[in-house]
Residue frames relative to the residue before (quaternion, step in Angstrom):
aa qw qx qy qz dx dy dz
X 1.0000 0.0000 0.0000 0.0000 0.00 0.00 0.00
X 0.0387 -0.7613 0.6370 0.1145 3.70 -0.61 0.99
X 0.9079 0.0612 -0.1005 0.4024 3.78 -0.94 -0.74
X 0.0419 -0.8520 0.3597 0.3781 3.36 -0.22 0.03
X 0.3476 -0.8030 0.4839 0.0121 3.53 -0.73 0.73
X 0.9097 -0.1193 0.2060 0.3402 3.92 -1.03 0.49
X 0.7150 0.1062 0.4375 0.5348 2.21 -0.59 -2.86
X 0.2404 -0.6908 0.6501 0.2057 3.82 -0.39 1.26
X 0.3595 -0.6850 0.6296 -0.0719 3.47 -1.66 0.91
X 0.0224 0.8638 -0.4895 0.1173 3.54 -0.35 1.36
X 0.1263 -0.7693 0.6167 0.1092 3.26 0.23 1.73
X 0.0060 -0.6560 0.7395 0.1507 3.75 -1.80 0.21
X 0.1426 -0.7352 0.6382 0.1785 3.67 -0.73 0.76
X 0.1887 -0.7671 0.6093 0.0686 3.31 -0.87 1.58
X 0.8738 0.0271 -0.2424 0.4206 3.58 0.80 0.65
X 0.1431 -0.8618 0.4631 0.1493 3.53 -0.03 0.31
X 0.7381 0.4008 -0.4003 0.3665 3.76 1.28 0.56
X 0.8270 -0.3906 0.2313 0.3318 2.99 -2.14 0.26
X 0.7860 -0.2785 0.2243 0.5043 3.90 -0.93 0.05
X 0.6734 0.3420 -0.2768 0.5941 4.27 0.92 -1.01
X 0.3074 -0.6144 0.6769 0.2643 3.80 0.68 0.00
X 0.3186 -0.6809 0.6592 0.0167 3.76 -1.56 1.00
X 0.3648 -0.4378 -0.8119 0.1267 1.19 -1.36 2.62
X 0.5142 -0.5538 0.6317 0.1729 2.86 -2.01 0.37
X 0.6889 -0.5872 0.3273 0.2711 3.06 -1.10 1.29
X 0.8369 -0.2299 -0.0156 0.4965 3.69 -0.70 1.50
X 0.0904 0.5919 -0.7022 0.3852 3.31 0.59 2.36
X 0.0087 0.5853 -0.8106 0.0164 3.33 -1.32 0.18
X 0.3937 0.4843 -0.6743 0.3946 3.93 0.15 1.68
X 0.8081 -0.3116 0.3136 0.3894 2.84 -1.80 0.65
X 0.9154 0.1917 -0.2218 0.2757 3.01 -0.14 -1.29
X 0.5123 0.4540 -0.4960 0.5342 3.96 1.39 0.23
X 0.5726 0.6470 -0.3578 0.3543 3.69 0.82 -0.17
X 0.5987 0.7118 -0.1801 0.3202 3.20 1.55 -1.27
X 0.3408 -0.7786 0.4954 0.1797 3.82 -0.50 1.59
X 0.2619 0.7519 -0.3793 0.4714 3.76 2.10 0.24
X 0.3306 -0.8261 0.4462 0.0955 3.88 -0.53 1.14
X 0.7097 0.4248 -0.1973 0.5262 2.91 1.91 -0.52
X 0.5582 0.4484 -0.4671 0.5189 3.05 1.11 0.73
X 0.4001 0.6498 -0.3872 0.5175 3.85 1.37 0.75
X 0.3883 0.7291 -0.5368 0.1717 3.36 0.20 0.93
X 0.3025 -0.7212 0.6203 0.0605 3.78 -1.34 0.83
X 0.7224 -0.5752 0.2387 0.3005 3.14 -1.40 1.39
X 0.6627 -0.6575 0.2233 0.2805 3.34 -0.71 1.77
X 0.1869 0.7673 -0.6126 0.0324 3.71 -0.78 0.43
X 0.0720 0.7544 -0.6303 -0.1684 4.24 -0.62 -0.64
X 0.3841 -0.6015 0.6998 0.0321 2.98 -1.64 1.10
X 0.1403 -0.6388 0.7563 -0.0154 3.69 -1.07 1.40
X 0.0399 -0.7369 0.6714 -0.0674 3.26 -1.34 0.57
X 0.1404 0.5884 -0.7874 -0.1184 3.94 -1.34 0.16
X 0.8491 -0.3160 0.2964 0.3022 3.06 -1.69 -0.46
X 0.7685 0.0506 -0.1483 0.6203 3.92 1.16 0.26
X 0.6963 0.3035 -0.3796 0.5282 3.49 1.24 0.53
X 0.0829 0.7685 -0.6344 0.0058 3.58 -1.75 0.31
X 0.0168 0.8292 -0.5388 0.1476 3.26 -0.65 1.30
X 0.3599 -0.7975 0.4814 -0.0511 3.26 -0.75 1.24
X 0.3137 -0.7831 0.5273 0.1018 3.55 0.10 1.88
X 0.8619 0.0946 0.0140 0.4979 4.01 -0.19 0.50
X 0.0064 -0.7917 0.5843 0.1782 3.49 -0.86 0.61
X 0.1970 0.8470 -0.4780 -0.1238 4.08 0.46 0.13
X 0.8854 -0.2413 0.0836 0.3884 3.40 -1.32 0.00
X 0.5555 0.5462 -0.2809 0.5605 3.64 1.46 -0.28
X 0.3960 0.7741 -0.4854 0.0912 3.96 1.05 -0.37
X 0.8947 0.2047 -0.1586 0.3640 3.27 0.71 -1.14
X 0.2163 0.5482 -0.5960 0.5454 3.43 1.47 1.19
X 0.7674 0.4643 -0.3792 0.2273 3.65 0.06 -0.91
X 0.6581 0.6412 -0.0592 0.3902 2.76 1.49 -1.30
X 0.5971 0.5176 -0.2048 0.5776 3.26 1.60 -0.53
X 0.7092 0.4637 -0.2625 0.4616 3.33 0.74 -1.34
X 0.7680 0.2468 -0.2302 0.5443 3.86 0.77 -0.67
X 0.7723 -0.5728 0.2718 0.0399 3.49 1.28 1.00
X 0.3657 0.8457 -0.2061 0.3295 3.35 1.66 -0.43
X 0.1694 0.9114 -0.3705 0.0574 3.30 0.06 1.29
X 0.6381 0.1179 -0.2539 0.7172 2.91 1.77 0.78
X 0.1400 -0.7413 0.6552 -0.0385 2.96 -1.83 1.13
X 0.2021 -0.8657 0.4248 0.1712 3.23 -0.89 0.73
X 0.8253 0.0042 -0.0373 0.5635 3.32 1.60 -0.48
X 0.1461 -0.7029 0.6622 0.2150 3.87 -0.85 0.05
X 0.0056 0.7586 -0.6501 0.0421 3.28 -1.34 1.47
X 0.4281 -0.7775 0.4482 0.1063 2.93 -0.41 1.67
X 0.2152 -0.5702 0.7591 0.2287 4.56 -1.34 0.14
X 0.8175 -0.3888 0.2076 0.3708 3.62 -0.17 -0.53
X 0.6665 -0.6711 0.1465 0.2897 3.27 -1.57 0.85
X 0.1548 0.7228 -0.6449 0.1942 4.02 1.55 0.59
X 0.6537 -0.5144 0.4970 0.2472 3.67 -1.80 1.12
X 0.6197 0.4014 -0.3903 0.5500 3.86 1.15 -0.79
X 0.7576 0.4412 -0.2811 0.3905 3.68 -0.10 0.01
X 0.8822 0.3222 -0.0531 0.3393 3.29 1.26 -0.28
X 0.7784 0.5350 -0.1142 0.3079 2.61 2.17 -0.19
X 0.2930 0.7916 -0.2500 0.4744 3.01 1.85 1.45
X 0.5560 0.6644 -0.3862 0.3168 3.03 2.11 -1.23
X 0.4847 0.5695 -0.6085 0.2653 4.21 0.60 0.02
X 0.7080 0.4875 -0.3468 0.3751 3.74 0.77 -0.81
X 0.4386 0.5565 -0.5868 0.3919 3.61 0.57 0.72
X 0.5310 0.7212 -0.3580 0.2641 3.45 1.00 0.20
X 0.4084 0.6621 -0.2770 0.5640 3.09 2.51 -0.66
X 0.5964 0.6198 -0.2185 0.4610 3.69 1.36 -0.88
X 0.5548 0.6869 -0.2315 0.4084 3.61 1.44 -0.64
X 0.8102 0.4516 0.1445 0.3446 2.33 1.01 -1.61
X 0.7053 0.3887 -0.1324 0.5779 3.22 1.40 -0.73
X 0.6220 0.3093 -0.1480 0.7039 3.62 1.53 -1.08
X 0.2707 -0.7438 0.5901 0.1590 3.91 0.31 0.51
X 0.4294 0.4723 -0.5122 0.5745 3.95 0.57 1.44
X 0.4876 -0.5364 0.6773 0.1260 2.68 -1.94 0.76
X 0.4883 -0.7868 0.3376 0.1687 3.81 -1.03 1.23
X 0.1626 -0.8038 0.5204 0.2380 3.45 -0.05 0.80
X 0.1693 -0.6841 0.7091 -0.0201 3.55 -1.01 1.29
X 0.0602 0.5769 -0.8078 0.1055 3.75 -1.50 1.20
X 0.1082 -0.6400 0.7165 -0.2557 2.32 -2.13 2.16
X 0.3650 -0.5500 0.5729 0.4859 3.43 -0.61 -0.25
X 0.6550 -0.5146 0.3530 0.4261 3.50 -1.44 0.31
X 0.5858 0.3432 -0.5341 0.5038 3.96 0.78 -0.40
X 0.6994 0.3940 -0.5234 0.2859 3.84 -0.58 -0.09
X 0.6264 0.6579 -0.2500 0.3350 3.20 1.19 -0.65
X 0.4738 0.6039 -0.1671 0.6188 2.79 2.26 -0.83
X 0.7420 0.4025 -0.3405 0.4140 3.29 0.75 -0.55
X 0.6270 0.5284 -0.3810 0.4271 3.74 1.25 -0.93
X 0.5269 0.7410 -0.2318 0.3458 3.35 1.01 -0.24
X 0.7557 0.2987 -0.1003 0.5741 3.06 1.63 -1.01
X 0.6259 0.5101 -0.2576 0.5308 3.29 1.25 -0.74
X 0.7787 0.0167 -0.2245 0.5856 3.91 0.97 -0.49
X 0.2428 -0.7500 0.6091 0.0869 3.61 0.66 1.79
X 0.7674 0.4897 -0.2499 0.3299 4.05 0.32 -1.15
X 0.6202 0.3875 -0.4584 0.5051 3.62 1.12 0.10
X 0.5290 0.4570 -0.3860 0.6019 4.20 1.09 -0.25
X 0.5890 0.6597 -0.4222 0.1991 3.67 -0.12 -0.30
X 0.6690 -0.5930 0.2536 0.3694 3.72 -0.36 1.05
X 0.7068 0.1806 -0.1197 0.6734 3.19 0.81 -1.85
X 0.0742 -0.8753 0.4777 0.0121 3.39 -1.45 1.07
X 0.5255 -0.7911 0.2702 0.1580 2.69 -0.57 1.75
X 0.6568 -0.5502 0.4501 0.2517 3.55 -1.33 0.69
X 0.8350 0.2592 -0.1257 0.4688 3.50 -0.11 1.64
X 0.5770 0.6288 -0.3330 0.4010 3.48 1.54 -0.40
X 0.6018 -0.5667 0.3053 0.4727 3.50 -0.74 0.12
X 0.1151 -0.6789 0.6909 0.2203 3.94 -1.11 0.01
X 0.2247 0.7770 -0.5793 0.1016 3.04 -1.34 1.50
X 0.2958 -0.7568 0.5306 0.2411 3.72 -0.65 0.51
X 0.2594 -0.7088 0.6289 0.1867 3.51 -1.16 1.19
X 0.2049 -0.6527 0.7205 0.1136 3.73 -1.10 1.06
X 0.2977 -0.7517 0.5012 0.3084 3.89 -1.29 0.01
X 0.5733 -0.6123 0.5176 0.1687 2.69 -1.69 1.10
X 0.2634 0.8178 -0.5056 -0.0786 3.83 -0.40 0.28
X 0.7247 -0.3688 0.1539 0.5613 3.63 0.17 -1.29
X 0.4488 0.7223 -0.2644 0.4550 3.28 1.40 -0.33
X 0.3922 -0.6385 0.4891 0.4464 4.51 -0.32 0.76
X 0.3748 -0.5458 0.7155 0.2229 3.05 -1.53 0.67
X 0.0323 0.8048 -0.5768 -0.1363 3.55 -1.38 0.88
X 0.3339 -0.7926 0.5088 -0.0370 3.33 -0.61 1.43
X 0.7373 -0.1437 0.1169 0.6496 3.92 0.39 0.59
X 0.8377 -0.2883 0.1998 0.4185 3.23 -0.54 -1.45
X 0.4275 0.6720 -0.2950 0.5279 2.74 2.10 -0.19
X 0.0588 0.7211 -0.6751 -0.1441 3.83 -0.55 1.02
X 0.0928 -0.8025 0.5736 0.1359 4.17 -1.30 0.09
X 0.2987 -0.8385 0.4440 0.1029 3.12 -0.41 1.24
X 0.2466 -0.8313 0.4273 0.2561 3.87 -0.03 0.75
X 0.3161 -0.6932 0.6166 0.1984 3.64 -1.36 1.21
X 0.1556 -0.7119 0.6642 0.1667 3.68 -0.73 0.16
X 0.1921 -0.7416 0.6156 -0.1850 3.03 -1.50 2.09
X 0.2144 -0.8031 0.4861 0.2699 3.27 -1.07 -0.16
X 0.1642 -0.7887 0.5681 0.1679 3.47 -0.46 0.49
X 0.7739 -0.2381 0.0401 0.5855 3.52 0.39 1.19
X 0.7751 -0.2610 0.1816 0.5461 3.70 0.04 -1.23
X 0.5695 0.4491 -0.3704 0.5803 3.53 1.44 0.37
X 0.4134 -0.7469 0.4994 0.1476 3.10 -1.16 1.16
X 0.1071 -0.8592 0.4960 0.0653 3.78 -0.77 0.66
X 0.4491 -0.6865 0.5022 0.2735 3.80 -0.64 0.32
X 0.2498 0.7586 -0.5972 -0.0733 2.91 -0.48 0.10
X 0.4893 -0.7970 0.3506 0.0496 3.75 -1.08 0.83
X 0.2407 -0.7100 0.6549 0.0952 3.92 -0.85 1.29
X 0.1501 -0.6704 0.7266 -0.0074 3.33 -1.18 1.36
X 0.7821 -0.1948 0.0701 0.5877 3.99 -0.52 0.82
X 0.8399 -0.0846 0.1497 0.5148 3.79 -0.07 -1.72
X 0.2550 0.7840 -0.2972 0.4816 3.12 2.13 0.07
X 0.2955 0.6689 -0.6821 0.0035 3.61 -1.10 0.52
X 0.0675 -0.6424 0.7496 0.1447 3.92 -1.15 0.45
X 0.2830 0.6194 -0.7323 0.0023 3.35 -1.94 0.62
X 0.0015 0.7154 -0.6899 0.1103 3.02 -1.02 1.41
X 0.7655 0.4143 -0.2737 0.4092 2.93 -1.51 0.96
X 0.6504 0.6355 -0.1869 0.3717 3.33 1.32 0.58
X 0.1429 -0.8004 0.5762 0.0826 4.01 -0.31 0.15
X 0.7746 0.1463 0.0229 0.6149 4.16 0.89 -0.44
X 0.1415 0.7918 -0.5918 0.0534 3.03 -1.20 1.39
X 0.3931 -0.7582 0.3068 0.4201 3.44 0.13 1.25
X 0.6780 -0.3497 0.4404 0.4734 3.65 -1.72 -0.04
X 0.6707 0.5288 -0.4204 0.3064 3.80 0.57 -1.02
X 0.7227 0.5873 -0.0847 0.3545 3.25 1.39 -1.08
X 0.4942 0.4638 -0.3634 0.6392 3.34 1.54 -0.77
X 0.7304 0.3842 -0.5288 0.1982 3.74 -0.10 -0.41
X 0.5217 0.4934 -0.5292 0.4520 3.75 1.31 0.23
X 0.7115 0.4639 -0.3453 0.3992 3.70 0.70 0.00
X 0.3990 0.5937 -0.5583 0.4202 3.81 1.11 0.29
X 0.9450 -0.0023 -0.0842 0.3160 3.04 -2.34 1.20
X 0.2434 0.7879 -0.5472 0.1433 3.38 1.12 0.79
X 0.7166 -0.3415 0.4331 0.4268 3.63 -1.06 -0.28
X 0.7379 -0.2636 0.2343 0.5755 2.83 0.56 -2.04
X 0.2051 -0.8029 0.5561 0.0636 3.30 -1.21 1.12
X 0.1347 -0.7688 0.6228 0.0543 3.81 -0.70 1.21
X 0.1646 -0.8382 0.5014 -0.1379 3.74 -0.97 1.63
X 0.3540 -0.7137 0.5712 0.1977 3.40 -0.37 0.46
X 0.2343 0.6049 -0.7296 0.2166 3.65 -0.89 1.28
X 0.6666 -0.6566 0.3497 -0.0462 2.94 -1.00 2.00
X 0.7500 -0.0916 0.5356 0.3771 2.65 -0.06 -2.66
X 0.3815 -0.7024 0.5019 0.3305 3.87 -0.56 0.52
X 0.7541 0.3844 -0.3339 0.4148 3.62 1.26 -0.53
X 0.7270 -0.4000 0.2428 0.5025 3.72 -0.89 0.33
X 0.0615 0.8213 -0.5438 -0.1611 3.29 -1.01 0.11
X 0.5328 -0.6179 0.3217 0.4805 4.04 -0.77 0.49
X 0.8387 0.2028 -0.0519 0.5027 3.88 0.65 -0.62
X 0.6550 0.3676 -0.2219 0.6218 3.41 0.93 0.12
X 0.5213 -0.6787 0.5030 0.1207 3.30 -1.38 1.36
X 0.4990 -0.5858 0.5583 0.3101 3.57 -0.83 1.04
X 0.7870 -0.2026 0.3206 0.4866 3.32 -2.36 0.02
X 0.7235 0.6239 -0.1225 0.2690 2.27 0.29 -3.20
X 0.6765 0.4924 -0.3325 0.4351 3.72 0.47 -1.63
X 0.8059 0.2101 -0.3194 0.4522 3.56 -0.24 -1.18
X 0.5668 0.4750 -0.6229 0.2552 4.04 0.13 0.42
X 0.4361 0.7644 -0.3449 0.3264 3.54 1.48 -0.64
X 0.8018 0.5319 -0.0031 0.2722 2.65 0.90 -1.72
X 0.6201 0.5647 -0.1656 0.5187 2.93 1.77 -0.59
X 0.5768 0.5494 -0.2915 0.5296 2.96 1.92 -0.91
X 0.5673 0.6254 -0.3148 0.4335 3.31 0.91 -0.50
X 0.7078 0.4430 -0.1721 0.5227 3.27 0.53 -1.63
X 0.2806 -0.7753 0.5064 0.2524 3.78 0.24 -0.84
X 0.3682 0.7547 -0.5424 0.0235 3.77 0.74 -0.16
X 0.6356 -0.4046 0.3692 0.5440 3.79 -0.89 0.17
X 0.7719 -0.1298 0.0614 0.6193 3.52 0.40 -1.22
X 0.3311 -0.6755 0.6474 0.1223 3.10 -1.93 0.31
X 0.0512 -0.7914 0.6091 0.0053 3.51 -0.84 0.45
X 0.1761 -0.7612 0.6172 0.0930 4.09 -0.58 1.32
X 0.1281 -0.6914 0.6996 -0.1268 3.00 -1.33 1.16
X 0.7489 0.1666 -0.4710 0.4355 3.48 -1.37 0.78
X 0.0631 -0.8420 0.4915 -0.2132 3.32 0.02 1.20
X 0.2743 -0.7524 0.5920 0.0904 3.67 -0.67 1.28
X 0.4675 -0.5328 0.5799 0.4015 3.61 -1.16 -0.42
X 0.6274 0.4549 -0.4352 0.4584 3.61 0.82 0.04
X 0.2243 0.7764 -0.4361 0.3958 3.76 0.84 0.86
X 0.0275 -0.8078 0.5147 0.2861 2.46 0.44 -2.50
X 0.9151 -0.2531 0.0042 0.3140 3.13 -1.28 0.75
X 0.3543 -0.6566 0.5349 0.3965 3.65 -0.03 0.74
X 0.4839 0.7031 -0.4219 0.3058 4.01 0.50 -0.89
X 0.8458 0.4372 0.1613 0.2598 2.56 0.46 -2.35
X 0.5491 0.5795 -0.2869 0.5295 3.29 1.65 -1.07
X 0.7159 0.5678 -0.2300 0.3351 3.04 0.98 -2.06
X 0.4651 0.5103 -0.4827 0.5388 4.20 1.30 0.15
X 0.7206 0.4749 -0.3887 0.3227 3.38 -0.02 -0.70
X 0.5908 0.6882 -0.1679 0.3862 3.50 1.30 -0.71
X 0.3353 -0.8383 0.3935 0.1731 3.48 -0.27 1.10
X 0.7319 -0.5035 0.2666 0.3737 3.75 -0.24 0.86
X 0.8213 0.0849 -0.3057 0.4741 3.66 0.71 -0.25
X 0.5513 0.3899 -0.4168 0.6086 3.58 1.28 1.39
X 0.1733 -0.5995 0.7760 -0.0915 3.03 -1.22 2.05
X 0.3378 -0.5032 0.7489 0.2681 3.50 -2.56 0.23
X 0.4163 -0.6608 0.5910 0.2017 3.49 -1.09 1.62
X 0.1829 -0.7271 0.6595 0.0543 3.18 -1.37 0.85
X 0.6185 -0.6305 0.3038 0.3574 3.66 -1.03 0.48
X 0.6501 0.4028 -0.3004 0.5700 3.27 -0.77 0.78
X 0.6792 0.5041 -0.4946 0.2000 3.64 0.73 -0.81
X 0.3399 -0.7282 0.5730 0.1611 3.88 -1.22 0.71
X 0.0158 0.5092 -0.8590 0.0505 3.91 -1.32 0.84
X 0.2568 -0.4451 0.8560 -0.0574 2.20 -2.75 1.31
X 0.1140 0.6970 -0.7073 0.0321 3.52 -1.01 1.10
């Protein structure tokens, strides 16, 4: 429990890896090899929740494993960082969400992802509409918080090489995944947060994704009580093993793991 606030806040991180999720299809390394659960991670997404709201940052190809496994029987929204296939390609199963919560899903993007859901699920936009597809309404994402029930998110703007991504500040709460550059204007919504969640890949450089080395800096920089990395390759290594190298108020999120701020 870190600050306390209002409206308690229940982050769950239903995945905590990189686009191949870890193990990766016909590895035989250590660490896809590993009988270690926390080295089991699926393509990166996080459920926020209070007590009459829940919203789901990303839906990608893991959605409805996640969604099953942590049970979820009502949703209220899907809010989307950008339009990469691992982050986006789950949004058909919000259609269980039709159905069970009799509402149509509000989805919020900026207008290029929105562009992108458009093309990738051409058959849920499509004039004549077919028995069974999803209904959803796209609200925009810009710089202004998005407020969703009680649940307000304020968007950080990142870069993920040359493609810009959102990533989002819930009270003391920040998530950015998928990133390598955040301007000075932007880190100042991320100083002395509670808690800050980062994307570190890999120990070796990467074009669009922050190294180990890069995103511990950064935290040092930023200052949050604690810090937790998330999109996570198998070229890390061992959740065991990484997790020594790691200084006491920085942990690797694992799936399933749950904070209350």
């Amino acid at each position: 429990m870190y600050n306390s606030i209002a409206v308690p806040i229940k982050f769950t991180f239903l995945g905590t890896g990189t686009s191949q999720g870890v193990p990766l299809i016909a590895c035989n390394c250590e660490v896809c090899s590993s009988t270690d659960a926390r080295d089991k991670r699926l393509r990166s997404s996080i459920l926020i929740e209070t007590s009459s709201t829940r919203v789901v940052i990303d839906s990608g190809p893991d959605f409805r494993q996640q969604l099953l496994r942590q049970k979820i029987k009502k949703l209220d929204a899907v809010v989307f960082t950008h339009e990469h296939k691992d982050h986006i390609a789950g949004l058909d199963e919000v259609k269980a969400f039709n159905f069970l919560n009799r509402m149509r899903m509000p989805v919020y993007a900026t207008a290029r992802v929105q562009q992108a859901l458009r093309r990738e699920f051409a058959y849920i936009f499509a004039d004549e509409r077919y028995p069974g597809i999803p209904e959803i309404d796209l609200y925009d994402v810009e710089d202004s918080p998005v407020q969703i029930g009680d649940l307000s998110l304020e968007p950080v703007n990142v870069m993920h090489y040359r493609l810009p991504v959102k990533g989002y500040k819930v009270n003391g709460f920040a998530y950015i995944t998928d990133a390598n550059f955040i301007s000075e204007s932007e880190k100042k919504k991320l100083r002395n947060l509670d808690v800050l969640v980062l994307n570190a890949l890999r120990k070796e450089s990467h074009i669009s994704h922050f190294k180990f080395q890069e995103a511990i800096d950064l935290v040092n920089e930023l200052k949050p009580r604690k810090a937790y990395f998330t999109h996570i390759s198998h070229q890390l290594g061992l959740h065991e093993e990484v997790t020594r190298e790691l200084p006491e108020h920085i942990e690797l999120a694992v799936d399933g793991l749950q904070l209350i701020i």
